[in-house]
C-alpha positions in Angstrom: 0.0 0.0 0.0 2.8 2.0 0.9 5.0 1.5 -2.2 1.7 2.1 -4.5 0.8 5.7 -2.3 4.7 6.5 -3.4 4.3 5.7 -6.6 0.9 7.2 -7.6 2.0 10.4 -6.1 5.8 10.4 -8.0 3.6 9.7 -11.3 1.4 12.8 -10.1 4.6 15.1 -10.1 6.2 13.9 -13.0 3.1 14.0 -15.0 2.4 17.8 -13.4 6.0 18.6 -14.4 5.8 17.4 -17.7 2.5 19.6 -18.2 3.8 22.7 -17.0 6.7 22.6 -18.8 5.3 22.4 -22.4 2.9 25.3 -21.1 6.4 27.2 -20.0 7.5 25.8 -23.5 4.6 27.5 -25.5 4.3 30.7 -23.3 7.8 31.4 -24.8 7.1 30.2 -28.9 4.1 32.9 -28.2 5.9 35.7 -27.5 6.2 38.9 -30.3 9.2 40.0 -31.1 10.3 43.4 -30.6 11.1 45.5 -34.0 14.2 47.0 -34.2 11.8 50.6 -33.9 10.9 49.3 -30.4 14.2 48.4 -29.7 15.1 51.6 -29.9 12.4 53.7 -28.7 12.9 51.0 -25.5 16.0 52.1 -24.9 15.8 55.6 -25.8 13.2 55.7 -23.2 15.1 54.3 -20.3 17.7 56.7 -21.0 15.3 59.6 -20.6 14.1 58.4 -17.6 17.9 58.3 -16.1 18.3 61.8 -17.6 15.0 62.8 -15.7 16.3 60.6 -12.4 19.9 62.5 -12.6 18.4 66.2 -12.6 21.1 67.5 -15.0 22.2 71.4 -14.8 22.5 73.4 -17.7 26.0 72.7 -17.8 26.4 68.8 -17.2 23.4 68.8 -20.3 26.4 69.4 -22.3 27.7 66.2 -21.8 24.3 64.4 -21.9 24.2 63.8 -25.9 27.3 61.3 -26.0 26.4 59.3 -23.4 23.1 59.0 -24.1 23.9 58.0 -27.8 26.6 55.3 -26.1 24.3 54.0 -23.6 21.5 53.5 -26.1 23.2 51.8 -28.6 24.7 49.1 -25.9 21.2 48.5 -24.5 20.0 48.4 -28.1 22.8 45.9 -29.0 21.9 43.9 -26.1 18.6 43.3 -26.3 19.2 42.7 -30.4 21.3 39.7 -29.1 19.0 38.4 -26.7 16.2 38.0 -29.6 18.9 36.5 -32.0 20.3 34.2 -29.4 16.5 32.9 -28.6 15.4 33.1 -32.2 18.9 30.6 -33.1 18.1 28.6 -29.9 14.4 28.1 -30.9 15.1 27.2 -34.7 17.8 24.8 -33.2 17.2 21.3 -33.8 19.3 18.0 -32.6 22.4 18.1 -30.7 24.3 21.6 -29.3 28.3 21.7 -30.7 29.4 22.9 -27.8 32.6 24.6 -29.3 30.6 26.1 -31.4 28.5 28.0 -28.7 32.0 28.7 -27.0 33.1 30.6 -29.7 29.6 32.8 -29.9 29.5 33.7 -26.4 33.2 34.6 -26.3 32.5 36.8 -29.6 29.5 38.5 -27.4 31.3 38.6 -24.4 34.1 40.4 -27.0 31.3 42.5 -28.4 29.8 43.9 -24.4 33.2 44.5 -23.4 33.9 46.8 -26.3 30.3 48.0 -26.0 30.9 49.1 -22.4 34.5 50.8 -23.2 32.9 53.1 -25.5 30.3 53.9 -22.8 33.0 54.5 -20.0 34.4 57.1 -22.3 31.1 58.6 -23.5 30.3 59.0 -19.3 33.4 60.3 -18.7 32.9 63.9 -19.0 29.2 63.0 -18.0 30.5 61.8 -15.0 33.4 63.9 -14.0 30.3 66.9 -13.4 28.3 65.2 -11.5 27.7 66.0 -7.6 28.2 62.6 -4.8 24.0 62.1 -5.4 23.9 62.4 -8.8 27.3 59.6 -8.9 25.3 57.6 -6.7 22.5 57.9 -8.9 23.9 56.9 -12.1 25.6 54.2 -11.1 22.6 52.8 -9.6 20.7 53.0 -12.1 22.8 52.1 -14.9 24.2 49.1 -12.9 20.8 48.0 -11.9 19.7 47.8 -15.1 22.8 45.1 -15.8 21.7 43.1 -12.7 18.4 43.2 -13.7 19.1 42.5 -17.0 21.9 39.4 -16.0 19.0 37.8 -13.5 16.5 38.2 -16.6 18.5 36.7 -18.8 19.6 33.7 -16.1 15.9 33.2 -15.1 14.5 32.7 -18.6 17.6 30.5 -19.2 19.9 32.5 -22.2 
């Protein structure tokens, strides 16, 4: 009786398991794509909002326009590499080559490191006029929005 209780109820999870993934699996094949418009307008946006969160003097305006530009293009680049990477992934049939996917996330990681030079020297100037709050301020919000953006990309598994 025992051994039948502890199987019914290990077939119950499995079987629940198996159902909620394929609903997981379909929630993701239903998504809509961003356009490349909404990309941008996405990240154009978020920048405003940091702008607006910053309270920028006449003066440190200035030095707004080239880090903005910098700062949208990475998040624009990043989020144009998250829909290729789960576009590939969800075309992808059979077995991974592994060295293969190596090389293409040591090209991306290539890719963000550049990507985040070029900011660091567009914020530069940016940066340099800001008071301690507004510092504080920009790095959290621009470093929240990797964290948020690494746990994002961790949780929905690419």
């Amino acid at each position: 009786m025992r051994k039948t209780l502890i199987l019914v109820t290990a077939a119950a999870m499995l079987a629940g398991t198996a159902i909620s993934g394929s609903a997981v699996a379909r929630d993701r094949s239903d998504r809509t794509e961003l356009t490349a418009g909404q990309i941008t307008d996405q990240a154009a946006a978020r920048a405003a909002q940091m702008k607006a969160d910053l309270r920028l003097t006449p003066e440190q305006e200035t030095n707004w326009p080239a880090f903005e530009t910098a700062v949208v293009d990475m998040w624009k680049k990043r989020t144009e590499a998250r829909i290729a990477w789960r576009t590939a992934h969800a075309r992808q049939q059979g077995s991974v080559d592994v060295l293969d996917e190596m090389r293409k996330d040591a090209d991306q990681q290539i890719d963000q490191a550049n990507a985040r030079k070029k900011l660091a020297d567009a914020a530069q100037p940016l940066y340099s006029s800001l008071d301690d709050r507004q510092k504080r301020r920009f790095s959290e919000t621009l470093f929240s929005r990797d964290r948020d953006f690494r746990r994002d990309r961790h949780r929905r598994g690419y």
